[in-house]
Every structure is written in C-alpha cells, then in structure tokens.
C-alpha positions as CSV (number, residue, x, y, z in Angstrom):
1,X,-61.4,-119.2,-1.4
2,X,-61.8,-119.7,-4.9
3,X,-60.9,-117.3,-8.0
4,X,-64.3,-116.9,-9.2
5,X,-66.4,-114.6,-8.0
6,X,-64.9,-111.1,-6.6
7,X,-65.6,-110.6,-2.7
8,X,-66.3,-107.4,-0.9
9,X,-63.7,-106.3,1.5
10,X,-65.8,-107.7,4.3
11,X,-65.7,-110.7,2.9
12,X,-62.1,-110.8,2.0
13,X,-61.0,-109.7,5.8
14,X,-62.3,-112.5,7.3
15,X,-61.9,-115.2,4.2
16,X,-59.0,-114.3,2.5
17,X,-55.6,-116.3,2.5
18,X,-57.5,-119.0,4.9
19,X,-58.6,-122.6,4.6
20,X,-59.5,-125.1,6.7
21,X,-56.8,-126.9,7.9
22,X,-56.3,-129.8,5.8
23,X,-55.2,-132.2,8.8
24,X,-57.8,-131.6,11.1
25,X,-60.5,-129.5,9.4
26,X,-59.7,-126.7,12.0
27,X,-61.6,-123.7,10.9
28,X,-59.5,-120.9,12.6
29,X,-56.0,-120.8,10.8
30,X,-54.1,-122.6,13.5
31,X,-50.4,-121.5,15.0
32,X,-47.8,-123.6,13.3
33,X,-45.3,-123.1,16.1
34,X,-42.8,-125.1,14.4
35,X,-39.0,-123.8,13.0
36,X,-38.7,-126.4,10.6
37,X,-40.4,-128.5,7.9
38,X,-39.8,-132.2,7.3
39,X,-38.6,-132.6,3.5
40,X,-40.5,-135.0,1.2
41,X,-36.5,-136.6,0.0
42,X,-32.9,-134.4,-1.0
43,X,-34.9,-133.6,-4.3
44,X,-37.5,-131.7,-2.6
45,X,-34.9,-130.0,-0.7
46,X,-32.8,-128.7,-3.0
47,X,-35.7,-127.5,-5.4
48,X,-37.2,-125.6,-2.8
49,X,-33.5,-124.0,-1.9
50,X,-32.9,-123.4,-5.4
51,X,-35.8,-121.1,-5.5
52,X,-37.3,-123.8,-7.8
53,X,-40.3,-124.5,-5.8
54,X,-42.5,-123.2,-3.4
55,X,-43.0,-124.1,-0.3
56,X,-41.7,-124.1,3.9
57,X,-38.3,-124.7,4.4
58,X,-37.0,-123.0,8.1
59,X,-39.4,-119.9,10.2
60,X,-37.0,-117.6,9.5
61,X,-38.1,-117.7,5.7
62,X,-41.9,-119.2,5.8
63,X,-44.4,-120.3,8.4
64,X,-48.3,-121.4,6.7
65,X,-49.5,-119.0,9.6
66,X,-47.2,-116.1,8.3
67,X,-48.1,-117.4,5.2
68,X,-52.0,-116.5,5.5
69,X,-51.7,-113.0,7.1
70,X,-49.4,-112.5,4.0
71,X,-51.9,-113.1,1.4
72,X,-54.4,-111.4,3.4
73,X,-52.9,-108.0,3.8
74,X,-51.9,-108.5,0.1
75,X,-55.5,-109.3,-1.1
76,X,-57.0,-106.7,0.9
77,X,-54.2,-103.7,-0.7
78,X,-54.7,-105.5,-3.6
79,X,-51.2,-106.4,-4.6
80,X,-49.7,-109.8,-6.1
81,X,-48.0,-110.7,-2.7
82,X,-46.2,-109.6,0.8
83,X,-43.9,-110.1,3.2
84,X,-44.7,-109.5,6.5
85,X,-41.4,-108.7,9.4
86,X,-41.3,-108.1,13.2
87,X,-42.3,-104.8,13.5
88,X,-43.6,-101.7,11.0
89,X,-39.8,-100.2,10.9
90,X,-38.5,-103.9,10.0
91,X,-41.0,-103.0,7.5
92,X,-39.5,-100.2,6.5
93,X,-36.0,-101.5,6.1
94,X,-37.3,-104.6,4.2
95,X,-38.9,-102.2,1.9
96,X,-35.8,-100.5,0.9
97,X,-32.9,-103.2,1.4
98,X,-33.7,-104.9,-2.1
99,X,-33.5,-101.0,-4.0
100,X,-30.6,-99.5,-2.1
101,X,-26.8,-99.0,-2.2
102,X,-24.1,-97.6,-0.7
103,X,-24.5,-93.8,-2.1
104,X,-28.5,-94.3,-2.7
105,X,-30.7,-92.2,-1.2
106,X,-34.3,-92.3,-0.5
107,X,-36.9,-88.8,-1.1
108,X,-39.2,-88.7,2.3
109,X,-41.8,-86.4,3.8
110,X,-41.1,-84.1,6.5
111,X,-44.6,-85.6,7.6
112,X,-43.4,-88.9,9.3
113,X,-43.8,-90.7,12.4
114,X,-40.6,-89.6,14.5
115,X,-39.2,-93.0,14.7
116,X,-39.0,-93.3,11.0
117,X,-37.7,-89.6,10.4
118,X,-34.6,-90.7,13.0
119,X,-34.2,-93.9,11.3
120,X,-33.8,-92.2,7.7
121,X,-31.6,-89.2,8.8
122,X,-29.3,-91.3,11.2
123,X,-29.5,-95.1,11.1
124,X,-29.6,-96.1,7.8
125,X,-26.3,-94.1,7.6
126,X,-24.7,-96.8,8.8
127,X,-25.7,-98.8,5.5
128,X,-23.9,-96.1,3.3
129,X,-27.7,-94.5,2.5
130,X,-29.3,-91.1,3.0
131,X,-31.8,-89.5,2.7
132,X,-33.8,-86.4,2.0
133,X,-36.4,-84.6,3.9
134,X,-39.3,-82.6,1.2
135,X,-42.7,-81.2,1.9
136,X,-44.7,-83.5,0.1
137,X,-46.8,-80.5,-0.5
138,X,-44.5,-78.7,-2.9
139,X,-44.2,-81.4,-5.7
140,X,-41.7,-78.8,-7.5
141,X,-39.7,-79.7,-4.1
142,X,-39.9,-83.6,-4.6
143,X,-39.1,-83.1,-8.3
144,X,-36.3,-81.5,-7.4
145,X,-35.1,-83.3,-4.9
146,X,-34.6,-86.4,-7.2
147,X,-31.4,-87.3,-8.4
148,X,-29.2,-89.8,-10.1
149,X,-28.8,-91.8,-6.5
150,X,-32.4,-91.5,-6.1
151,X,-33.7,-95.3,-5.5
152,X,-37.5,-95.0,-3.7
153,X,-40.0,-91.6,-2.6
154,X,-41.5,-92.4,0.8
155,X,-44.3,-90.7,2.5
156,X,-47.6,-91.5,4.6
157,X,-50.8,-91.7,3.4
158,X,-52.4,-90.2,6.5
159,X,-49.2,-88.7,8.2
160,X,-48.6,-89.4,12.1
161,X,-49.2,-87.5,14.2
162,X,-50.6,-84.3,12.4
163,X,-53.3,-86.9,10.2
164,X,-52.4,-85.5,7.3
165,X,-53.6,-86.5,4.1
166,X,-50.8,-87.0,1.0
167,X,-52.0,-86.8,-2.3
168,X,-50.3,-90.1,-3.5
169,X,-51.4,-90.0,-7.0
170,X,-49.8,-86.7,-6.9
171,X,-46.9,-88.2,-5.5
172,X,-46.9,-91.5,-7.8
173,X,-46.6,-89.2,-10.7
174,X,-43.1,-87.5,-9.9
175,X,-42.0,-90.9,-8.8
176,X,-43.0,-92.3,-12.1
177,X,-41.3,-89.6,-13.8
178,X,-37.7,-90.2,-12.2
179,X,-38.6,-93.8,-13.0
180,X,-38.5,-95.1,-8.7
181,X,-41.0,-96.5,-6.3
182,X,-43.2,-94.9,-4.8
183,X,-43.1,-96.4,-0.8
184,X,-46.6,-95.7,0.9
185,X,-46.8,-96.5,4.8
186,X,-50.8,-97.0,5.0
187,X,-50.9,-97.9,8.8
188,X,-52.3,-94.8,10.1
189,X,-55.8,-95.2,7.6
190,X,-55.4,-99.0,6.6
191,X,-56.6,-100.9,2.9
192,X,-60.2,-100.1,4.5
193,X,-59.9,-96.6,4.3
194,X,-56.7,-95.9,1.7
195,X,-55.6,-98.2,-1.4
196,X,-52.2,-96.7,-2.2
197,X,-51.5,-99.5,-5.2
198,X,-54.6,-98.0,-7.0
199,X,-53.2,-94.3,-6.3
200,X,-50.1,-95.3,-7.8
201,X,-47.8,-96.4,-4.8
202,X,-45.4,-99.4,-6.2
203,X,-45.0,-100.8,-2.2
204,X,-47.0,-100.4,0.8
205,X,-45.7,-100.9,4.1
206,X,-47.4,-101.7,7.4
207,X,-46.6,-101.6,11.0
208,X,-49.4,-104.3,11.9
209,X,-49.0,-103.6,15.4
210,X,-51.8,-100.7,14.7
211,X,-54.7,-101.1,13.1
212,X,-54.6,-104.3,11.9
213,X,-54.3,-105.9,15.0
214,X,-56.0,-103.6,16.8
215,X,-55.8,-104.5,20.4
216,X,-52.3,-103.6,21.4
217,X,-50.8,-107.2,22.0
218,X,-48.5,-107.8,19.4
219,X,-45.4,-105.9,17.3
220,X,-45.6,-106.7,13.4
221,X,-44.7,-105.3,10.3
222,X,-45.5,-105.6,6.2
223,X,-44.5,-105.1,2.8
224,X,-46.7,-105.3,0.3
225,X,-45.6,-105.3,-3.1
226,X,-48.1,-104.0,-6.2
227,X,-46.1,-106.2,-8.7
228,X,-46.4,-103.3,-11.3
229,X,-43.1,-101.7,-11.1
230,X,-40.5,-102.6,-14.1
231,X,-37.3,-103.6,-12.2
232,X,-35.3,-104.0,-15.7
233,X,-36.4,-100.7,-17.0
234,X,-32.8,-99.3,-15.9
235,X,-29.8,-100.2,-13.9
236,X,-30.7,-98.2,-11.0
237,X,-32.0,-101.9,-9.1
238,X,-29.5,-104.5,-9.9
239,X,-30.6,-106.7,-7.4
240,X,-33.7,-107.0,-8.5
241,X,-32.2,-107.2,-12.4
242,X,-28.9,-108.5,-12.4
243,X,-27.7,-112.1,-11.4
244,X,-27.9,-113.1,-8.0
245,X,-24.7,-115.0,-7.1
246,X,-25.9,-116.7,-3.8
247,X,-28.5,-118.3,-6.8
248,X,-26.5,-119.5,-9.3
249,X,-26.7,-116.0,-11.3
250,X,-30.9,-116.2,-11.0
251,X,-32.1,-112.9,-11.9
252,X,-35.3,-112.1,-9.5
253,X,-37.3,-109.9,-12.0
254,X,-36.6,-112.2,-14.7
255,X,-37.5,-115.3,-13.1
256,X,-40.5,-114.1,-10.9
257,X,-42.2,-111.2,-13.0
258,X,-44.4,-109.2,-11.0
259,X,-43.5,-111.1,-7.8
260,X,-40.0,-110.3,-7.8
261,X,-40.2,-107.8,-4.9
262,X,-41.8,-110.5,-2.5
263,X,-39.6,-113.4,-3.6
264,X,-36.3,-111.3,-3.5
265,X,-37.3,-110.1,-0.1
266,X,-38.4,-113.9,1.5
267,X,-35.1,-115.3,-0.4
268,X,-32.6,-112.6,0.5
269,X,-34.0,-110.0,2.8
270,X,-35.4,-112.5,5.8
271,X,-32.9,-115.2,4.9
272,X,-30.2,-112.4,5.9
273,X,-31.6,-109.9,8.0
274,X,-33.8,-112.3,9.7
275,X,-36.7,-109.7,11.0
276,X,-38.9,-112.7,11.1
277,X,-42.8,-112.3,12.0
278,X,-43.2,-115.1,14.5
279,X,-46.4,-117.2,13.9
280,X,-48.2,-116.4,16.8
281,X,-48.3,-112.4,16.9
282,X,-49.5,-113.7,13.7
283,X,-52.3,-115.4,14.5
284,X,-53.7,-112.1,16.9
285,X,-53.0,-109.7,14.1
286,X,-55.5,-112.2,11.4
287,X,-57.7,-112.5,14.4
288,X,-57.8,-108.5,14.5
289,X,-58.1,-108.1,11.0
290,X,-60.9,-110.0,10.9
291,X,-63.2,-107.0,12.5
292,X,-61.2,-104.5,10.6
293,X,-63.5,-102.8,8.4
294,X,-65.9,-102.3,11.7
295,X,-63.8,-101.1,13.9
296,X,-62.2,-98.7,11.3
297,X,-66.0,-97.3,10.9
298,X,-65.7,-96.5,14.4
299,X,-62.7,-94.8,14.6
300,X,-63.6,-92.7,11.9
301,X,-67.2,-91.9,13.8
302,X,-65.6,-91.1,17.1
303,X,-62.5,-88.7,15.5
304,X,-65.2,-86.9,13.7
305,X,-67.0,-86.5,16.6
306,X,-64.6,-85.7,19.4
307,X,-62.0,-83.7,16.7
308,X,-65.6,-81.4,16.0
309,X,-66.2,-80.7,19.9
310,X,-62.2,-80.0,20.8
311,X,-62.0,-77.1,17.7
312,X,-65.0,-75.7,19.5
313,X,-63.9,-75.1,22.9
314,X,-61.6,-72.4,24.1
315,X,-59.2,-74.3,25.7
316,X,-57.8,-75.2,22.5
317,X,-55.9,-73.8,19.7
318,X,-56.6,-75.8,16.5
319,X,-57.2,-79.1,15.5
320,X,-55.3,-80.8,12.7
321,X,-58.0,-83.6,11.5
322,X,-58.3,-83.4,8.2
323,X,-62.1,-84.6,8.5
324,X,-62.9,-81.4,9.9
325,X,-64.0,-78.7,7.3
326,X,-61.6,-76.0,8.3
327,X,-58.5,-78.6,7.3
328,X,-56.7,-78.1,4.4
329,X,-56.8,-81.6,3.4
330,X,-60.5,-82.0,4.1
331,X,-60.8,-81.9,-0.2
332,X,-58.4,-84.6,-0.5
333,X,-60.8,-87.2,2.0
334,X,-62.7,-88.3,-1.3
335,X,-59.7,-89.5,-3.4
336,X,-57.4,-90.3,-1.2
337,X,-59.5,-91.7,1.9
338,X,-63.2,-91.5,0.6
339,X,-64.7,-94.1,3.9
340,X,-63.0,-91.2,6.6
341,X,-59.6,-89.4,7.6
342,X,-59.1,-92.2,10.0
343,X,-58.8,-91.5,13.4
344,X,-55.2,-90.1,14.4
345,X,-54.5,-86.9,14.4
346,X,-53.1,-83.7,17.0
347,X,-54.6,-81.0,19.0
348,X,-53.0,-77.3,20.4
349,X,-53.6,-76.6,24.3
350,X,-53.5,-73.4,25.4
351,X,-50.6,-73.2,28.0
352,X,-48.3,-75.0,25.9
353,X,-45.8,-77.4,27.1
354,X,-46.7,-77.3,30.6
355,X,-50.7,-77.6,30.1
356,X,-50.2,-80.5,27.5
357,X,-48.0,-82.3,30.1
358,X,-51.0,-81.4,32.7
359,X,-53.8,-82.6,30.4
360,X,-51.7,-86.1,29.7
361,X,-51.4,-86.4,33.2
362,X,-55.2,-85.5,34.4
363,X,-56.4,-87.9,31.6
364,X,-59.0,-91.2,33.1
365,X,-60.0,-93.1,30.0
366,X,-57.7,-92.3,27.4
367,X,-53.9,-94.3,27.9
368,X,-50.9,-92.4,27.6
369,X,-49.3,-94.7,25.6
370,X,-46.3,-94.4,23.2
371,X,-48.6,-96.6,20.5
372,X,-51.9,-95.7,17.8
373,X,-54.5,-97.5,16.3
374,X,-55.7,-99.5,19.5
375,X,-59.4,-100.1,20.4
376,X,-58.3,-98.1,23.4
377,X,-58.3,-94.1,22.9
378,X,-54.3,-93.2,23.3
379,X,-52.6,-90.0,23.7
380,X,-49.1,-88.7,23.9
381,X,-47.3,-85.5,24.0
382,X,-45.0,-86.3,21.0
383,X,-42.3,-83.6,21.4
384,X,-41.5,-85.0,24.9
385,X,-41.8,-88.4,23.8
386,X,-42.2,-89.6,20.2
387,X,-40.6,-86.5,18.7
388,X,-37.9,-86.1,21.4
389,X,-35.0,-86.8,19.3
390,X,-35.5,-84.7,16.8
391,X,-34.6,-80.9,16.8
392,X,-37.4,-78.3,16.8
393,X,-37.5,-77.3,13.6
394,X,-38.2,-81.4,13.0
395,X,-40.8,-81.1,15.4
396,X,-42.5,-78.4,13.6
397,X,-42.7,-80.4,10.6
398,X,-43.3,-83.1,11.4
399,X,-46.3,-81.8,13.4
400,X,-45.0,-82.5,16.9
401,X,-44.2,-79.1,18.0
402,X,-44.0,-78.5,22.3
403,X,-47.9,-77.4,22.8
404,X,-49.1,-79.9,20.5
405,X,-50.6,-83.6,21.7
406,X,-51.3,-86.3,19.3
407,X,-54.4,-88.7,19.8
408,X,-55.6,-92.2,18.3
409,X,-59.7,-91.9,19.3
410,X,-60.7,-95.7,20.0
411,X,-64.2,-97.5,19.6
412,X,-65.8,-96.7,23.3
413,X,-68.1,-94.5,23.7
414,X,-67.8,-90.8,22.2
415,X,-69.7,-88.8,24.8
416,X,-67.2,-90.3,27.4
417,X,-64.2,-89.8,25.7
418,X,-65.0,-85.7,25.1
419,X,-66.4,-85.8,29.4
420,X,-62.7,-87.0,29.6
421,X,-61.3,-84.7,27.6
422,X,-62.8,-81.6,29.2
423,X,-62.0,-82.5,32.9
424,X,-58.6,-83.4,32.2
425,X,-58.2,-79.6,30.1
426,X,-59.9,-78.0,33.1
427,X,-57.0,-79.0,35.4
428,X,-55.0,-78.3,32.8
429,X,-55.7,-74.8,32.0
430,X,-56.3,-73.6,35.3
C-alpha cells in the first residue's frame, strides 16, 4: 500500500503489510516455507549481519510471511513496528527480556490470565526477576509499588477472565512518572476495539492465537512496540542504551530511534531465545485478521446479548461484563473500548463448585475448551482449570474464584447460545 492517503481499519486489515508477490503476482501473501535466504555475495552477508541492512537472513530471525503479519498487527495498533513469537506468553517474555535484569522487577495486575500470573510469580524467577502483584484499581497502590528495580507496569486492557476494563491512560500516567513502560496485553478486545499506544501503553502484546486468528488452529504471539518511549532517558535499560558487544559496541536506541525495541528484539531476543513464529500459523492468523473488525462486531453483539439474559435469570449470581450497566467498568467502555467490552468475560452459578462443573458438563453448543477468542462459543471453569495453580486468594483476584465460569461468546447464533445456556443450568441446578 502506498503512504498517501490514510485507510480505515477495514481497509488496513485486509491491505496492510501485503503486496502482490513480486515473482508470481500471487495476490494472497504466500507461505515462504523456507529457513534460509540465498545471499546476493559475502558483502551482502555481512551488512545484513552487522545490523547494517535490512533484510532475510535465517527463519529463526525473518521470514517475508512473518514479515507481513508484523507490519499488520503494527499498522493496525498503530505502532512503528513488531515482532511477532510462537505463542502470546513467548510474547510476554519477548516483551520484557530487552528491559530486565537480574534484581528487576516488573508492577502487574492482580487481573491477569492465570498462565501469566504463574509465569510472573514463579518462572521468571529463574531469570533473577520478580515481580509484584497491585490492583490496578488503586493507582496509590501502583505508585507505590514502584521502585528503584522497577523496569515495566503490566496489565490487560480487558482482563481475562472477569472482562475487566483497565483504565490505561490511568495507568500510562504512573508509569510515565517512574519513567518505565507501560506493557498492555490487548488480546482479550484487540486494535478493533482497544488502541493502548494512543492511551499511553509504550508496548502491546498479543497472544494471536485468539482473536486475531480467530478459528482456533494456530498458537502465536506479538510485540508491538509504540516507538515513543526514550530508552536513553536513564540507565535503568542498558541494553537498549549501552553498547551491545555481540555488535561491535552498536547501541540499539542510538542507532535505530524509535525502532529500537523491534530491532533489539529480532537481533537479540529471537536470535537467542528462538521463540520463532513459523510462517505458516502465520499465514492462518493474516487470513483471520482479515475478517477481524466483523467478527469483533459480533462478538461484541452476542456478549451483550447473552451476558443481559444470564444477569436476569435466577440461576445465576452476577455477571462480570463490563457492557452491562450494573458493571463498574461499564463508564470506562467509551475511552477505553468505545466499539464494545469485547466478548470474554465470567458468570456466578448458584451451587457453586459442583453446579459449575454440572453446567460445563451439560453444555451442547458451547466447547469446553481451555482457549478464548474463537468463532466457537468456549467455556471453562477456571479455578479447576486455568486458575488451578494458583491459591485462592489468587483466584479471587484474579476473578476465577470456585463458583465462577468464564465464557468467550462466538459469532453463531445468540438465541441458540442462551437455549444452551438454560438447559445445561437446568441440570445444573437441580
């Protein structure tokens, strides 16, 4: 696409990063199912090693299909550029590896995806990080929770399971204060629905396997970088300030200005840790992209719809879609999320444990699943599941407590979904 005119998001989904192929005028961005990449002569080679030049070297760095989703997920977040990994928590670890040392820790919100929550309290332990666990709605709390070995804030903008909505700007602001990124994993509503970078977020991280792909095939992860952060400002990031010896003393901010982030974490992070997208999960996840925007509208249509019918019937406790009027973050839908609350979120069954098991169980349409953000409707009782790990208390933050089921509402129709619904609660709660 050219740079001229600026293109609508529906546009930009299905346009954006692509070009026919120059060999064959294929139309559809083809799989480049290759590892390596001829070299015009030793010149060539060394300037693109050398950081000197851009351009395919080996698949664990760059692929052109890679390449494309890249620019795509980075055009439609509106950052200068992104990496994209094998999975959302590759993501996550890409995200932090270039602003982290031994002794470095990391501010999170109690409001995370399980997974993530065990992988910040135990695994990266094993890298000499830590980190620390705030309610993102007590900014005093984040403030506070800030110190001298403070490197990134992390948070959600709408929070799995409970769908709750963070007020990133809110957010951005301490994290600009203590002078660290702000980390923003958009999977849950998506650039359709959130833009983080505009709110303030310096990084935005993806599992791809959700929404973006939609159609539950493939695992994927990305980082996309805003480019508006100033690495140099202090000497809290020296690898994104300081010489880089494997480079002949290159510094990345220096050398690559606002796309310091994505370079470093192409040059080091995948040359090293090697959590290489592979070109054709790819190639599903562009093709998925491509009817993002309508299947997001969707989504957002059917939660509304079946989230409205479940607060109403006596079979349940509450509802935490923050669509819903009675939510709490129902007033932060038009700043944060003004196209919908997107379309995850939990539900309360009378009976507790044993009746959400029951209702899992008795389901027909919806997929008990331990995955979100499919065309399919999903469900999953997270504290048996998901949330398992993690010790009740954790659970109850994180919105996963023992009578509470989490559910990702797909595309079919919504009148079948709630018939669903209320047989499987009947057998349930009998």
């Amino acid at each position: 696409m050219s740079d001229g005119p600026s293109y609508g998001f529906d546009t930009l989904q299905i346009h954006a990063g692509a070009r026919p192929d120059p060999a064959t005028g294929a139309r559809q961005t083809p799989i480049y199912q290759t590892t390596a990449y001829v070299f015009r002569d030793a010149e060539h080679a060394a300037a693109l090693f050398n950081l000197q030049e851009v351009g395919y070297i080996y698949s664990r760095l760059t692929n052109p299909t890679v390449a494309v989703l890249q620019e795509r997920i980075a055009t439609l977040e509106g950052g200068v550029g992104a990496v994209c990994c094998s999975s959302g928590h590759a993501a996550q670890i890409m995200a932090l590896f270039p602003l982290m040392q031994p002794g470095c820790n990391v501010v999170a919100s109690t409001r995370l995806y399980g997974g993530t929550v065990t992988q910040f309290s135990q695994t990266i332990k094993r890298f000499g990080w830590s980190a620390k666990f705030v309610d993102f709605d007590d900014l005093d709390a984040v403030r506070d929770a800030i110190d001298d070995n403070t490197r990134a804030v992390f948070g959600e903008s709408i929070a799995n399971p409970g769908g709750y909505i963070t007020d990133i700007r809110a957010i951005a602001d301490v994290a600009d204060a203590a002078g660290v990124p702000l980390i923003i994993d958009n999977t849950s509503a998506t650039p359709y629905l959130c833009n983080p970078i505009s709110l303030g977020a310096t990084l935005v991280v993806h599992s791809t396997t959700k929404y973006l792909t939609g159609n539950g095939t493939v695992t994927g992860g990305c980082v996309v970088d805003s480019g508006k952060f100033d690495w140099s400002a202090s000497d809290k990031f020296p690898s994104m300030s300081q010489p880089e010896p494997a480079y002949h003393g290159l510094k990345f901010a220096e050398t690559f200005g606002p796309l310091a982030f994505t370079f470093h974490s192409i040059a080091i992070g995948l040359r090293d840790l090697g959590m290489t997208m592979n070109p054709q999960a790819a190639h599903y996840t562009l093709m998925g992209i491509e009817t993002l925007s309508l299947r997001m509208e969707r989504h957002v249509e059917n939660a509304m719809t079946v989230a409205t019918w479940l607060e109403n019937d006596p079979r349940v406790d509450y509802v935490t879609y923050a669509g819903l009027e009675s939510s709490p973050y129902s007033a932060r839908i038009p700043s944060v999320c003004p196209k919908g609350a997107g379309a995850l979120f939990t539900f309360a069954v009378k009976g507790g444990y044993e009746a959400c098991v029951k209702l899992v169980d008795s389901l027909e349409i919806f997929s008990h699943v331990a995955n979100l953000g499919d065309t399919r409707s999903l469900i999953i009782h997270s504290a048996s599941t998901t949330h398992r790990q993690l010790t009740p208390e954790q659970q109850e933050a994180a919105g996963a407590a023992p009578n509470v089921v989490r559910v990702s509402i797909g595309i079919e129709n919504a009148e079948d979904l709630i018939n669903d619904l209320d047989q499987a609660l009947t057998k349930a709660t009998a």
